[in-house]
N, C-alpha and C positions, 0 to 999 in steps of 0.2 A: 741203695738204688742200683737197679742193673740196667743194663743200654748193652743191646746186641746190634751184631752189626746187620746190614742190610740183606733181606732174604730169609733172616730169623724176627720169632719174637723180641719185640721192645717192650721193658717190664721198665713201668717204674713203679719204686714201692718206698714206702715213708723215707719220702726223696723232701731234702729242703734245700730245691735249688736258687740260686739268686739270677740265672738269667736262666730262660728258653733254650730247647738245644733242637736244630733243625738237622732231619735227613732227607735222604732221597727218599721213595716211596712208593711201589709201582710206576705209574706213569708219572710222576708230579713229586710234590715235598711235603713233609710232614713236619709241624713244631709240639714241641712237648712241652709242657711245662706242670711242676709242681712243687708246692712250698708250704708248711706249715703255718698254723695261724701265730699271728706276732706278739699274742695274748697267754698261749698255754704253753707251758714246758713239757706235755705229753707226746707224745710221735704224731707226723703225720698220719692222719685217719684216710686218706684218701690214698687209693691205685688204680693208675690207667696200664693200657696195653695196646698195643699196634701189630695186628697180626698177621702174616701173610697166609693166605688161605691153598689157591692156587694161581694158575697163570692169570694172570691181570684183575685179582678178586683178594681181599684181604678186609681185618676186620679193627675199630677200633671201638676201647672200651673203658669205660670210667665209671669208676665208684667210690660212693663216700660212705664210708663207716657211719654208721648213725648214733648223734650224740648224744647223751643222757642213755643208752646202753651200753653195757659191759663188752669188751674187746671189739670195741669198731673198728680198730686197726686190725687185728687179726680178719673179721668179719670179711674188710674190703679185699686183703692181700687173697685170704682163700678163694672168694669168688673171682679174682682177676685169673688167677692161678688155674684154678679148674675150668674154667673157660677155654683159656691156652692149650690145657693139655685132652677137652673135648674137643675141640675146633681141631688141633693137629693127629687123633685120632681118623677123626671126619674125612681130613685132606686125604691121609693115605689109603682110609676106605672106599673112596672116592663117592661119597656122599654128598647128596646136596648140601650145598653153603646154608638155606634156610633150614635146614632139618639139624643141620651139626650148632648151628647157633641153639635153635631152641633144646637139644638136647641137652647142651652147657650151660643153657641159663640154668635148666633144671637141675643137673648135676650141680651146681654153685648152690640152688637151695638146699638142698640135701646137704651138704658137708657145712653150711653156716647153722641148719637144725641142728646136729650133731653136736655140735657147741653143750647144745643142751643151756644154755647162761641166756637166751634171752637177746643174744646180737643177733644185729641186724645190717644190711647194711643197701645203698639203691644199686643201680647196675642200667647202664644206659650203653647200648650197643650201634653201630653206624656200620653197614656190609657196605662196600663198595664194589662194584661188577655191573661189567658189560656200560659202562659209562651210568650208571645209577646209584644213588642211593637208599637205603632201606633201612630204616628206625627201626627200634624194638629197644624198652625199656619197661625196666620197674623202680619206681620212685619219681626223684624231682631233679636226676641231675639233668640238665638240657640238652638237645641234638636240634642242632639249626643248622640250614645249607643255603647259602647268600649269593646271590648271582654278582657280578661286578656293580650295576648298577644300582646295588642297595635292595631288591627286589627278593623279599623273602620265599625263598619255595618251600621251605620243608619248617615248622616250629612245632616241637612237642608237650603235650598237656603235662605238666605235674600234675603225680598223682597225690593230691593233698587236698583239702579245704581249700584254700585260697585259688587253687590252681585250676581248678572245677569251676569256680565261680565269677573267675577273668573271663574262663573260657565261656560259662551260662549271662555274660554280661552283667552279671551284679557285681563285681568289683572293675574298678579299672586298674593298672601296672602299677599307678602309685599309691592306692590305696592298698594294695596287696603287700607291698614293701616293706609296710608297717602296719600292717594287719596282728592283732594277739597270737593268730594261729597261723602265722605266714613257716614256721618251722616244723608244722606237725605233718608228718609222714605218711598214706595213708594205707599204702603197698611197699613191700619191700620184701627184698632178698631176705632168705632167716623166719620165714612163718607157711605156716599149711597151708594159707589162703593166697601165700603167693599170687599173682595176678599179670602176667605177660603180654604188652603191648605191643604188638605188632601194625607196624605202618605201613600204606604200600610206597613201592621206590618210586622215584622222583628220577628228574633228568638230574644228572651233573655234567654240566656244560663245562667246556674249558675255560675256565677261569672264576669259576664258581668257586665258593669256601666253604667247609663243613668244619662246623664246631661242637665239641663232646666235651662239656666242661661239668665238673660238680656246682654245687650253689653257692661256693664262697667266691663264681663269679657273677653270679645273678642275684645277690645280694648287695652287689657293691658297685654295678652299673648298669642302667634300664638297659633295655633289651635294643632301643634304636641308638644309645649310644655304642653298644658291642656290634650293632652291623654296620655302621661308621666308619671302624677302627677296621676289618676284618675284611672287608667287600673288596679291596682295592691296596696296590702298593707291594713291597716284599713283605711273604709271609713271616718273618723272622720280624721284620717291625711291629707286624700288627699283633706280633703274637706279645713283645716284649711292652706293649703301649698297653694293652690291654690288664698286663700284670702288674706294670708299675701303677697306674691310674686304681686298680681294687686295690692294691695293698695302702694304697698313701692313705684311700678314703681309710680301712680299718682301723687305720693308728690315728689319723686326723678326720673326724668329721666334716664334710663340707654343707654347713647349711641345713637346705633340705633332701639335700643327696643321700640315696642311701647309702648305708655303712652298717657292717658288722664282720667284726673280725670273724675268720675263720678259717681252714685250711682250702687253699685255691690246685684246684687242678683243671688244664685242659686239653685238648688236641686239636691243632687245626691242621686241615689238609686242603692241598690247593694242587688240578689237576695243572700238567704244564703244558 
């Protein structure tokens, strides 16, 4: 795991930590968190990254190695990595932030093809600028922005089976949970067909929350329980309540709560 200080990239990478670590962040604070699933003796598959871009504009990123292919850990690290080092290209060319993103997502397919094996891995992006936020992802890991009040502004489609048909109204949140194909992927980093979703920004008001997690934490608590926990309070609570609650469900089933072990990562940002 690497942690740089403020002003630089924050990398983490088959990080298994046991609490959240909060920094400063542009204007506001950032919490980090990520852990191994409690199930497999393999490395974390998941890598996030907290970028700074330029003055008052920075980027944050998260990806899960995709399981049942070969080298997801590697998969996610590259794409967190060439991001990083597209994104900070960008800054010194003095390129737009939305051009330096999309040129890094692409740069990130391109070096996970290379593989040539078959990895794969999602990549979920959150630019913050000019008091906004602005989505762009591949796959199913999530990017939600939570006003204090609980009042969702920003929630992103998985790109999957299931995630398509929350969205077309033929599943509901808990039927999707335990859905056969609630794990099947249907875009991602690592193929020619690649497919980049671009959102447009949103306000981020002060005291609003943005969240960039993979799915080992939306597999293990609905989506109105995670805006619960995150909307309100210090960020370093909600970051830490959020991971102890996924991980208990993984290792203990509750009921008819979801659960499935796996590797949890997320980012939460909260302006001040």
């Amino acid at each position: 795991m690497t942690i740089e200080a403020n002003g630089h990239p924050h990398f983490v990478i088959e990080a298994d930590m046991a609490e959240g670590i909060s920094l400063p962040f542009l204007s506001g604070e950032v919490v980090i968190f990520s852990s191994k699933s409690p199930v497999r003796e393999t490395a974390n598959e998941d890598a996030a990254a907290v970028i700074p871009y330029d003055e008052g504009a920075g980027i944050f990123v998260v990806a899960d190695g995709l399981g049942g292919h070969p080298d997801g850990d590697a998969a996610s690290r590259v794409a967190v990595k060439t991001m990083a080092r597209v994104l900070e290209r960008g800054a010194s060319e003095k390129h737009e932030i939305r051009t330096a993103i999309l040129d890094g997502m692409e740069a990130a397919n391109r070096a996970v093809c290379a593989f040539g094996s078959g990895a794969g891995t999602t990549l979920s992006i959150a630019e913050f600028r000019r008091n906004e936020i602005r989505p762009y992802h591949v796959g199913d890991s999530m990017i939600l922005v939570v006003g204090q009040r609980g009042r969702m502004k920003l929630q992103t489609i998985s790109h999957s089976p299931t995630g398509y048909a929350v969205e077309a109204g033929l599943l509901d949140e808990a039927e999707a949970l335990v859905h056969e194909d609630r794990h099947v992927v249907s875009n991602m980093v690592g193929s020619d067909e690649m497919r980049i979703e671009v959102g447009m920004p949103v306000e981020f008001a002060e005291h609003d929350t943005l969240l960039v997690a993979s799915d080992g934490l939306a597999d293990n608590l609905t989506t109105q329980e995670i805006v619960e926990f995150i909307r309100k309070g210090p960020l370093a609570t909600a970051g830490s309540n959020i991971a102890n609650l996924a991980r208990e469900r993984m290792q203990r089933p509750m009921g008819e709560m979801p659960s499935k072990p796996d590797d949890l990562t997320f980012l939460l940002f909260r302006r001040s």
